[in-house]
C-alpha positions in Angstrom: 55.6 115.6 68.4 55.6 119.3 68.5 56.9 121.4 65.5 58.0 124.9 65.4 59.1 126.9 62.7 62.5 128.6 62.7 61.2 131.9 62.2 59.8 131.4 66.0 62.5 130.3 67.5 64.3 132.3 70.5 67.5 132.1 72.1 67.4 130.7 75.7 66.6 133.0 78.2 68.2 130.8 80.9 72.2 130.3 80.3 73.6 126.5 80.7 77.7 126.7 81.0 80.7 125.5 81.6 83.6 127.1 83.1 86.6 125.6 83.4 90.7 126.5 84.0 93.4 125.3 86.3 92.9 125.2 90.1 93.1 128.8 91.9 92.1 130.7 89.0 89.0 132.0 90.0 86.2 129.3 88.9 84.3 129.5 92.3 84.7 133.4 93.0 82.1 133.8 89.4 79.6 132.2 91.8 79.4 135.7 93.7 79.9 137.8 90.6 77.0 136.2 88.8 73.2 138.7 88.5 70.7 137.7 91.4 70.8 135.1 93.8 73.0 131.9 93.8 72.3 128.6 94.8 75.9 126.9 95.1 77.1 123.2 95.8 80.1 123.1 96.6 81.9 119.8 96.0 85.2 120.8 96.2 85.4 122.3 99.4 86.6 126.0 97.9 83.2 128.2 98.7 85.6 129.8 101.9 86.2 132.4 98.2 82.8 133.3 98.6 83.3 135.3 102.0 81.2 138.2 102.7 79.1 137.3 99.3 75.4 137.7 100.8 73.7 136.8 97.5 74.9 133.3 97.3 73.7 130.2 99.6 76.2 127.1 99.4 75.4 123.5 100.1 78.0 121.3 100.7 78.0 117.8 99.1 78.8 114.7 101.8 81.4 113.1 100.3 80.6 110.0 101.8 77.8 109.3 99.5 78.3 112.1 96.7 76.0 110.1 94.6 72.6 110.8 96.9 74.4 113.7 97.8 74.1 115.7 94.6 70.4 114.4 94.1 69.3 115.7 96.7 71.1 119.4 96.1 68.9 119.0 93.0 65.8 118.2 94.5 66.3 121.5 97.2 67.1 123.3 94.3 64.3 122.6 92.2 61.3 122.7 94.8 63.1 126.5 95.7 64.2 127.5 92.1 61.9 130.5 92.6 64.2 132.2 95.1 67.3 132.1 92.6 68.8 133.6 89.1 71.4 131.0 89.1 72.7 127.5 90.4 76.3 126.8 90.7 78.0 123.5 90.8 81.2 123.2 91.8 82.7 121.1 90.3 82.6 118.2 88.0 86.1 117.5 87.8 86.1 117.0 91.5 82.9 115.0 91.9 83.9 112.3 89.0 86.9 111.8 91.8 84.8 111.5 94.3 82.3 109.4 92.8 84.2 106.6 91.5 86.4 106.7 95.1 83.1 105.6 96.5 82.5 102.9 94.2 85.8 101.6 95.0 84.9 101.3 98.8 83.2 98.3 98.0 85.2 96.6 96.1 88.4 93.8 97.4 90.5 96.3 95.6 89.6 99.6 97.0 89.7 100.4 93.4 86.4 101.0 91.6 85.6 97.9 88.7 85.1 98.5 85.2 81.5 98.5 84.8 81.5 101.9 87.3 83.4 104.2 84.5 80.4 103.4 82.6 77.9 104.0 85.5 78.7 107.2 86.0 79.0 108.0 82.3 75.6 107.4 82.3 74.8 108.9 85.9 76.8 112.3 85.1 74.8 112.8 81.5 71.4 112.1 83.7 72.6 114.7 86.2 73.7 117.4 84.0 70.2 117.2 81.7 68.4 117.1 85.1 70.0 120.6 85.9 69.4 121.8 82.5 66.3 121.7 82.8 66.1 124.3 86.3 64.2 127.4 85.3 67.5 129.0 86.1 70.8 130.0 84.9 73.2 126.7 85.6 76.9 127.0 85.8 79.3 124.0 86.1 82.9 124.4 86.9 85.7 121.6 85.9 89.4 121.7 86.1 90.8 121.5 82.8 93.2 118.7 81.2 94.5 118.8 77.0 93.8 116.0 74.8 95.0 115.7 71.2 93.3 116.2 68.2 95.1 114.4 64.7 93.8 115.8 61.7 93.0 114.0 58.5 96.6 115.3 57.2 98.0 113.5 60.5 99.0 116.7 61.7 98.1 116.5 65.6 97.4 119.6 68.3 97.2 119.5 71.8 93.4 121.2 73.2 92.6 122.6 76.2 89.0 121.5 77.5 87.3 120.6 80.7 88.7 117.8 82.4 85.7 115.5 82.0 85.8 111.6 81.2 86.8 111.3 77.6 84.0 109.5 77.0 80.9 112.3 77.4 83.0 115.3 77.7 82.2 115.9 74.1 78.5 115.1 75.1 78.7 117.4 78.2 80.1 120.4 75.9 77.5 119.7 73.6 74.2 120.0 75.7 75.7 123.3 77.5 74.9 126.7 75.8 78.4 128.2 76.7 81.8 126.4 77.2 84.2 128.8 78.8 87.6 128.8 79.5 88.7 131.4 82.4 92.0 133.0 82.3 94.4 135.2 84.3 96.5 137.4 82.8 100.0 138.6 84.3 98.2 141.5 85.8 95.9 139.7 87.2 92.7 140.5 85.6 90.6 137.5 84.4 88.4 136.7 81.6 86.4 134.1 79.6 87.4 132.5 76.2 84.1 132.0 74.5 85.1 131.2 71.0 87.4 128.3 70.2 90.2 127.3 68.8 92.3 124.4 67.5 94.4 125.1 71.2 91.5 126.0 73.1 87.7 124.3 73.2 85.1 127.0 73.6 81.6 127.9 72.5 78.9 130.4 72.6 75.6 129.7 71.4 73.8 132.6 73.4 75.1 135.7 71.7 78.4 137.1 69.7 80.9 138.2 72.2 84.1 136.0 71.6 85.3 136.6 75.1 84.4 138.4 78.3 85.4 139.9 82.2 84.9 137.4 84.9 82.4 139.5 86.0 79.8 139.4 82.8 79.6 136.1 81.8 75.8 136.0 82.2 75.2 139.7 81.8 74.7 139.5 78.0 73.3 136.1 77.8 70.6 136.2 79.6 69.3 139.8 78.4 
């Protein structure tokens, strides 16, 4: 077991996040606003946003097996991590649906069993610490969904948060650097929340900013 002392310990030059907001508000356009190159899969069938963007390549996942689909994205994108800054998948939400749609194909039902929520638990958690560990930047996207939060006092709150299985979404958060929910004002512009609060979940364990423009969510973390 290797020991290191806190006084030589550095923040992460390589950012793991989460982005996450309602549909159509701008999740899949960061992929073209991030530094460098991009390596995108898109499993949601929305990279048509990333028109005229030359710095970002996009894989499509075959939803027909999304399972060996989204292995083999990560094998490409590990044996040619050296050609990009960041890789973008897009996104979870989408590819839980997908996923467990397939496991129902073979069942009488059409309907996956029980046993496969707990499956893909298991498979997602394998597939997100798999990407974590790309010598890259590593950006996942999810829709977001509320669930509610009841205080000791029994006082109860609704919070926004990526709309991952109950389950490991607090796992998922907690393994990620950043958890960042976009936004769009009435004017249009959008922006990340990066610090939580009892309304909203959000995180930033890469540097101070509390929130930031759609187009510098890596710019400070990865300096």
């Amino acid at each position: 077991m290797e020991i290191t002392n806190g006084a030589q310990i550095t923040k992460s030059k390589k950012a793991k996040i989460i982005i996450y907001s309602k549909p159509g508000d701008g999740k899949t356009t960061v992929a073209g606003k991030l530094p460098g190159k991009t390596l995108v899969l898109d499993i949601d069938g929305t990279s048509q946003v990333l028109e005229g963007y030359a710095n970002v390549d996009v894989a499509k996942i075959n939803g027909d097996d999304p399972h060996r689909s989204i292995l083999e994205f990560y094998a490409h994108a590990k044996a040619n991590i050296a050609n990009y800054d960041n890789v973008f998948v897009d996104n979870l939400t989408h590819y839980q649906k997908l996923w467990l749609m397939h496991k129902g194909e073979n069942t009488k039902s059409g309907m996956p069993e029980l046993k496969d929520y707990a499956l893909y638990d298991t498979h997602l958690l394998k597939v997100v610490e798999a990407f974590n560990g790309l010598n890259a930047n590593v950006i996942y996207t999810a829709w977001e969904t509320t669930r509610t939060i009841i205080h000791d006092d029994g006082q109860q709150y609704n919070q926004f948060i990526p709309d991952i299985r109950d389950k490991i979404v607090n796992h998922v958060m907690g393994i990620v650097h950043v958890v960042a929910r976009l936004v769009r004002k009435a004017d249009g512009t959008r922006g990340f929340i990066l610090e939580g609060n009892q309304s909203i979940f959000a995180k930033n364990h890469l540097d101070d900013r509390k929130g930031c423009v759609q187009e510098e969510l890596i710019v400070s973390s990865t300096n």
